[in-house]
C-alpha positions as a printed Julia matrix, in Angstrom:
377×3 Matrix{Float64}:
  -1.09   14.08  -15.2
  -1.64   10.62  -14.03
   1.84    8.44  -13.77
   1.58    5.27  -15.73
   1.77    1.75  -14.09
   4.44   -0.61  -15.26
   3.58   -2.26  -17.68
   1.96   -5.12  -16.94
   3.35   -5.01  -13.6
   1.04   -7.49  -10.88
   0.18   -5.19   -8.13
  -2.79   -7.13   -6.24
  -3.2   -10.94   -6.25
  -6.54  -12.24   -4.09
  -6.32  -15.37   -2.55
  -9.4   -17.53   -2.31
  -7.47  -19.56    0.66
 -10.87  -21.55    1.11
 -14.27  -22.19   -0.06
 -15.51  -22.44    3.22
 -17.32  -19.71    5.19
 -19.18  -19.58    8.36
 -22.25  -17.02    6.67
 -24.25  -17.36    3.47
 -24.42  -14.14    1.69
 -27.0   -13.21   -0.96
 -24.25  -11.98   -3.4
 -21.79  -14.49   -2.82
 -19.32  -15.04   -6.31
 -19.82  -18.77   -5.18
 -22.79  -21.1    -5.48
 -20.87  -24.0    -3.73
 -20.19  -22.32   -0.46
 -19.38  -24.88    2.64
 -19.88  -24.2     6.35
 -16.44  -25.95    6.72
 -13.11  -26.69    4.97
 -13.08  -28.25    1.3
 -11.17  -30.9     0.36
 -10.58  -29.14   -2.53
  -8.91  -26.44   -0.74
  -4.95  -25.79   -1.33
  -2.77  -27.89    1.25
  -0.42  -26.02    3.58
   2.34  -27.57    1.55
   0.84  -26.18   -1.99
  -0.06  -22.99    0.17
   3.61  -22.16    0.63
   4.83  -23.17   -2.43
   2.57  -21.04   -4.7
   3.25  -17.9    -2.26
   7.03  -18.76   -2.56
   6.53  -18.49   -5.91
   5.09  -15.47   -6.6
   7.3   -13.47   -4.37
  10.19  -14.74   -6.58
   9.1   -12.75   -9.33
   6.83  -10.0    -8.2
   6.02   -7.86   -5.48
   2.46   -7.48   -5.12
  -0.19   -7.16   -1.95
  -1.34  -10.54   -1.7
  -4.99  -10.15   -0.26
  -6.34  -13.42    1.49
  -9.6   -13.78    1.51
 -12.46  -16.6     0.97
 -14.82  -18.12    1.49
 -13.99  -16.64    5.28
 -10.37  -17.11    5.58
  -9.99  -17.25    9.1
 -11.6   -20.83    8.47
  -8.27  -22.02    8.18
  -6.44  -22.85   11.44
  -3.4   -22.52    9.59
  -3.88  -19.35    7.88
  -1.59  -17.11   10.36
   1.46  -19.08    9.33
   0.82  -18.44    5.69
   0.53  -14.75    6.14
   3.73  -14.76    7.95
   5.02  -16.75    5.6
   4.06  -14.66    2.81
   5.34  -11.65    5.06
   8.78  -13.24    6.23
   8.92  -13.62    1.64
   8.81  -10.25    1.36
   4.89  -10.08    0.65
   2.86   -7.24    1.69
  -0.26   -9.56    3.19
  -3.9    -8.31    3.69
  -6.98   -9.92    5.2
 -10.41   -9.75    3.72
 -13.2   -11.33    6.03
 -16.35  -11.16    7.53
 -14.89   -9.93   10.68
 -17.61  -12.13   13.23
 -14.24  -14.43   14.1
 -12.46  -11.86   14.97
 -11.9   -12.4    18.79
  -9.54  -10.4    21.01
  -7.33  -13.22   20.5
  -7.46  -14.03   17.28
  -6.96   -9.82   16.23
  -3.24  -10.85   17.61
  -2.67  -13.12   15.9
  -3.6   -11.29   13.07
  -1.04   -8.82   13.95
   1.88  -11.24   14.77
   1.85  -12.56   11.31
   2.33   -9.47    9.79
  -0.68   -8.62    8.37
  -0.87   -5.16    7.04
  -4.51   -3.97    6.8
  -7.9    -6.0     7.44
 -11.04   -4.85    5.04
 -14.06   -6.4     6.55
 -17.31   -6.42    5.03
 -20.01   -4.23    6.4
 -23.19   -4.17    4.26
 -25.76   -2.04    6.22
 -26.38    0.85    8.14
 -27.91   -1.37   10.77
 -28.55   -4.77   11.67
 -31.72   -5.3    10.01
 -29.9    -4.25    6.42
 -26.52   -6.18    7.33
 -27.88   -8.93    8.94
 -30.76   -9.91    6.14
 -27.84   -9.62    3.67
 -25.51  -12.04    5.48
 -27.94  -14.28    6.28
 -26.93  -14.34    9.91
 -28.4   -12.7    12.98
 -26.17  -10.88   14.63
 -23.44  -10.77   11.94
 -23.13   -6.72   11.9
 -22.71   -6.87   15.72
 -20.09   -9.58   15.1
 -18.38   -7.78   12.43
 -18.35   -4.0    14.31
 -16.63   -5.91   17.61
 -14.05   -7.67   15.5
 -13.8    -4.31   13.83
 -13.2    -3.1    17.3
 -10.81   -5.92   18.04
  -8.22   -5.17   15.66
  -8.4    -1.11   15.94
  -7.2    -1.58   19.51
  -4.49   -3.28   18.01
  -3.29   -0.18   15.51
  -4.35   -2.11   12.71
  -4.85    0.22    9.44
  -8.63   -1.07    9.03
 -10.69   -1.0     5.69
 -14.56   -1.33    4.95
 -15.83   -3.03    2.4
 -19.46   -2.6     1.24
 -21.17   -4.05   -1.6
 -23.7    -1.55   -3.02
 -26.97   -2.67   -4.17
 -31.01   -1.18   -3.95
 -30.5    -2.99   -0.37
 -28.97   -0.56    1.0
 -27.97    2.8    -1.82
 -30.28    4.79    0.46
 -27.76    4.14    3.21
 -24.42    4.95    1.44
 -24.1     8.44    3.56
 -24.86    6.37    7.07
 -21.96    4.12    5.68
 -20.11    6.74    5.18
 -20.86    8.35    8.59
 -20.1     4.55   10.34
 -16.42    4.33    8.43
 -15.83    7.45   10.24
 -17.24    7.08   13.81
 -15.35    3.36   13.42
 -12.02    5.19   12.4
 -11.45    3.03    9.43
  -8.81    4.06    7.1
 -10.83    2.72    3.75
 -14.17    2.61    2.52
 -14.35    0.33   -0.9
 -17.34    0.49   -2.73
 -18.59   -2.74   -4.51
 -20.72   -2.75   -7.81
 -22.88   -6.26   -7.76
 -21.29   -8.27  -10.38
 -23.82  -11.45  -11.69
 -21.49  -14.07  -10.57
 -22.75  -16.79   -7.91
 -25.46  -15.99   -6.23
 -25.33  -12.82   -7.25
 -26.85  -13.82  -11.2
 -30.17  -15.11   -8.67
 -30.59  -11.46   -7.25
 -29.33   -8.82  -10.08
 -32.42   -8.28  -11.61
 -33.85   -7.37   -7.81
 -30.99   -5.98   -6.3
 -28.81   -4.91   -9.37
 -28.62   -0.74   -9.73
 -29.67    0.2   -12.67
 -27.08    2.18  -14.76
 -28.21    5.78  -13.72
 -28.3     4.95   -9.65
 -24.25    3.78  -10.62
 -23.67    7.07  -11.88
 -25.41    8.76   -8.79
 -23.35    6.97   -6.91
 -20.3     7.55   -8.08
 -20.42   11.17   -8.22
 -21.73   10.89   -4.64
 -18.2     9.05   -4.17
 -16.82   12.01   -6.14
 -17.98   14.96   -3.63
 -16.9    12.77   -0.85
 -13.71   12.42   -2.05
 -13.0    15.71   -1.76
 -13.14   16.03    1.52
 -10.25   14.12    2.27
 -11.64   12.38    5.28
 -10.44    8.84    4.23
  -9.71    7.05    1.74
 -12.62    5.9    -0.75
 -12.15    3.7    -3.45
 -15.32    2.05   -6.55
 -14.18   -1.52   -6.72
 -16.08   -3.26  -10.07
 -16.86    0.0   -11.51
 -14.44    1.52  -13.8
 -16.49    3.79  -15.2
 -15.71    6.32  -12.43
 -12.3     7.35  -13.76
 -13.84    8.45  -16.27
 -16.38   10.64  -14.13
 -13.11   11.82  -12.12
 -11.75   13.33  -15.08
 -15.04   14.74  -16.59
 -15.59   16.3   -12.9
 -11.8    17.66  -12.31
 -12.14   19.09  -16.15
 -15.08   20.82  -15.39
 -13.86   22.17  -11.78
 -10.17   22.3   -13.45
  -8.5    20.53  -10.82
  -5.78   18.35  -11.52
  -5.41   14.91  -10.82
  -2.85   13.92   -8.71
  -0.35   10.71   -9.76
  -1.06    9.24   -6.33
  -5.13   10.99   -5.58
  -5.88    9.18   -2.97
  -9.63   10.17   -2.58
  -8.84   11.0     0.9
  -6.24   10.73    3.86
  -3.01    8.78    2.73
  -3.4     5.69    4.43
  -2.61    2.12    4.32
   0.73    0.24    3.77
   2.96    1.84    1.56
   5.26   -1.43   -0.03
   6.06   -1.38   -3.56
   2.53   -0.26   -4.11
   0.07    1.75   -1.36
  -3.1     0.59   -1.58
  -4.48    3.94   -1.81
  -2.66    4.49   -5.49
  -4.46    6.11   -8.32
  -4.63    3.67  -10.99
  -7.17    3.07  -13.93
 -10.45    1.58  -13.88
 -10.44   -2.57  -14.83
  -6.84   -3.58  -13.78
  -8.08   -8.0   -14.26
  -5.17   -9.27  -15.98
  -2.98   -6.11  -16.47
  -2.36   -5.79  -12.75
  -4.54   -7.96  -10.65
  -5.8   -11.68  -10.68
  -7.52  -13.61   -8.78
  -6.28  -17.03   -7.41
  -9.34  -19.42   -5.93
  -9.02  -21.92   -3.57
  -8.4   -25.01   -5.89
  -5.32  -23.04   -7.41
  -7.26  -21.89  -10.88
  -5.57  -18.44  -11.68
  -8.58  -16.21  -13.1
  -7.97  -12.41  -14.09
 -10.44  -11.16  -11.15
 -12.65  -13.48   -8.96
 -16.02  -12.45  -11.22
 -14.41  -13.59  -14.57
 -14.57  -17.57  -14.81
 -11.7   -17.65  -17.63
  -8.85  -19.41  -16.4
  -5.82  -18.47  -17.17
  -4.16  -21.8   -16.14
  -3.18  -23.32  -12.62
  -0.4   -22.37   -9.82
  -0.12  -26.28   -9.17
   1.0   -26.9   -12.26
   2.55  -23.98  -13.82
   4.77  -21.01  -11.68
   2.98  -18.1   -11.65
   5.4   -15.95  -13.65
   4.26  -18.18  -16.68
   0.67  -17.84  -16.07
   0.89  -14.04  -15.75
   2.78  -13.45  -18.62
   1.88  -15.91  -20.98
  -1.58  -16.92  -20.33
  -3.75  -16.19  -23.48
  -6.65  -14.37  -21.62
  -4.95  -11.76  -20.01
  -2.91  -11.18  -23.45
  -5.94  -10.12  -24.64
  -7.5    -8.17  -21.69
  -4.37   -6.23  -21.81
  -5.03   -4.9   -25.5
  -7.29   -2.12  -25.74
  -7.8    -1.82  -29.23
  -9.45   -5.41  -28.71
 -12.7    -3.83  -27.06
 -16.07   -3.7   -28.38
 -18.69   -2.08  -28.53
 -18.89    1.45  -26.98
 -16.07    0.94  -24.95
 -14.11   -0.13  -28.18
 -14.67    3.66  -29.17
 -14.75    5.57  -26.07
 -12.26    8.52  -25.48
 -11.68    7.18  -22.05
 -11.14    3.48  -22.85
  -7.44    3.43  -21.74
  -8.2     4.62  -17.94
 -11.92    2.84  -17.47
 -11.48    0.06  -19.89
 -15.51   -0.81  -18.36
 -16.03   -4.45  -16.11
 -14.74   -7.21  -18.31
 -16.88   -9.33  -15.89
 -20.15   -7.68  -16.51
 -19.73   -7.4   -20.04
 -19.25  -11.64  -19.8
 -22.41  -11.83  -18.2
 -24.26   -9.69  -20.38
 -23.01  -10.71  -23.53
 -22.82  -14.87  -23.57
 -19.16  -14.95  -22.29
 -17.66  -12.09  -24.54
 -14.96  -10.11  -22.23
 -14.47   -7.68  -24.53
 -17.76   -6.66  -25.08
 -18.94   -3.18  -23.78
 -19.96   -2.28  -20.21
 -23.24   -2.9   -19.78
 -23.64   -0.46  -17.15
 -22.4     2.56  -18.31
 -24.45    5.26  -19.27
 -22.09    7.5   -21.24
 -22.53    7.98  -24.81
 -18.77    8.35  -26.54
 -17.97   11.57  -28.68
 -17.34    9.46  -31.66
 -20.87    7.94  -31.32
 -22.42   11.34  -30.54
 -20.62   12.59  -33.72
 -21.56    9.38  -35.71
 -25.24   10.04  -34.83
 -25.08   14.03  -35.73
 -23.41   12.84  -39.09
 -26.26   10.76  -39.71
 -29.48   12.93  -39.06
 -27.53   15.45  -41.27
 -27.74   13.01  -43.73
């Protein structure tokens, strides 16, 4: 059996710490991206304040990311600041600033693990994607960089008809690069990703290839793998382990037990959508949203503390109820450990979070039966 989270407990907060970002990615969540530093970016002053904060009430990794984080000349003092707070602190970036020097600095402010984007097999896939020559090259010796260092090292990799022919030379490259992590990414229409899902977007039977792909490879235990935006594939783990009768682990790690373990490692089992029951997303301005893909704000950290914004704010109320789903997922046996991409369902269905997943492709046993009662009929 699975252990059951807290209730309601925040786990993962990302941190849009800027806007700005040195590379212009087809499937950026943004549509405003700057090759420098907003003005609309949180001050250093607001910076420490709203981590300050947080810690005071919860424990959770705080994940900075962007925009490109390391934009920020002053971004190593608010990770140590977050750190000296008691604040597990991760790094999400691009990797191409990541300079012998700058990897430690990355380490003196007690950072814990760096994920950095990798979306190709090769330069021609990466690099087209990134919209920068070069950028895989970048991106590998940063990579490099930081693994010199001892750093626990993740790869993130956003999965699209780009590159799903390539997901077993990703696979290989996590491995020859010694990362600890490999996150999978399911495009979410958000940014400039609405302007390439119908191109790029998998279609809901290459997700479920996919993700049983991610399934075999789990097994063997080579590193960790984790499917971020698609929840769906807890409920393929347990269809899978049911059929092969294995038994799922409170802590299944898909692979080797890395990464920091603080209050929470970040190679836990959980459940499929976590926005609003144990993760939200903070952008750069200081709008609290339950995940960076779902534009409903749940207020703002410069002008309400956090602790009132996680546990009072009206949107995640309602992500956090179940029985409020619609649709297919409203019925679905495995609605309370997928609960299906709130985000994708807002895209698909005019701004209605609780509709179903639009990009799931199983049928529920109480539709299935609904349907047998009827041609009986």
């Amino acid at each position: 059996m699975v252990a059951p989270l807290n209730q309601n407990e925040l786990r993962l907060v990302f941190w849009e710490t800027t806007a700005g970002c040195n590379l212009e990615c087809v499937h950026c969540r943004r549509l405003d991206v700057s090759k420098q530093l907003m003005q609309s970016d949180m001050t250093f002053d607001q910076s420490l304040r709203f981590v300050e904060h947080l810690a005071a009430f919860a424990k959770p990794i705080l994940v900075l990311s962007g925009g490109e984080p390391l934009f920020r000349p002053d971004i190593f003092d608010i990770a140590k600041h977050a750190h000296d707070c008691g604040l597990t602190v991760a790094l999400a970036t691009n990797g191409t600033l990541i300079t012998p020097d700058v990897a430690r600095k990355i380490v003196d402010a007690g950072i814990r693990r760096v994920a950095i984007s990798i979306d190709g097999a090769d330069e021609v896939t990466h690099d087209a994607f990134r919209r920068q020559a070069g950028s895989l090259a970048a991106a590998i010796n940063g990579f490099k960089n930081l693994r010199a260092l001892n750093m626990s090292m993740q790869i993130n990799c956003t999965i699209t008809k780009h590159n799903v022919h390539q997901i077993d030379l990703l696979y290989a490259k996590a491995l020859e690069l010694g990362a600890d992590a490999l996150h999978l990414f399911m495009l979410v229409p958000v940014g400039c990703g609405v302007q390439i899902a119908e191109s790029n977007a998998l279609p809901a039977e290459e997700y479920e290839r996919v993700l049983n792909w991610m399934y075999d490879k789990s097994k063997l235990r080579q590193l960790h793998l984790k499917a971020t935006c698609a929840p769906h594939y807890f409920r393929i783990l347990r269809q899978r382990a049911a059929k092969e009768h294995v038994r799922i682990e409170a802590t299944h790690s898909h692979g080797k037990p890395h990464g920091p373990g603080h209050n929470h490692d970040m190679s836990a089992m959980t459940k499929g959508c976590l926005a609003g029951s144990a993760i939200c997303f903070v952008s750069h301005t200081g709008e609290v949203f339950p995940c960076g893909y779902l534009p409903v704000s749940a207020g703002n950290v410069k002008k309400q503390a956090m602790r009132d914004i996680w546990e009072s704010a009206a949107v995640f109320q309602r992500l956090r109820n179940v029985d409020e789903l619609e649709g297919k997922c409203g019925v679905c046996e495995f609605k309370k450990v997928c609960l299906g991409c709130r985000a994708r369902a807002f895209y698909e269905a005019n701004g209605n979070y609780m509709a179903e997943e639009p990009y799931c492709v199983y049928e529920p046993k109480r539709l299935r039966r609904d349907e047998e009662l009827t041609e009986a009929l």
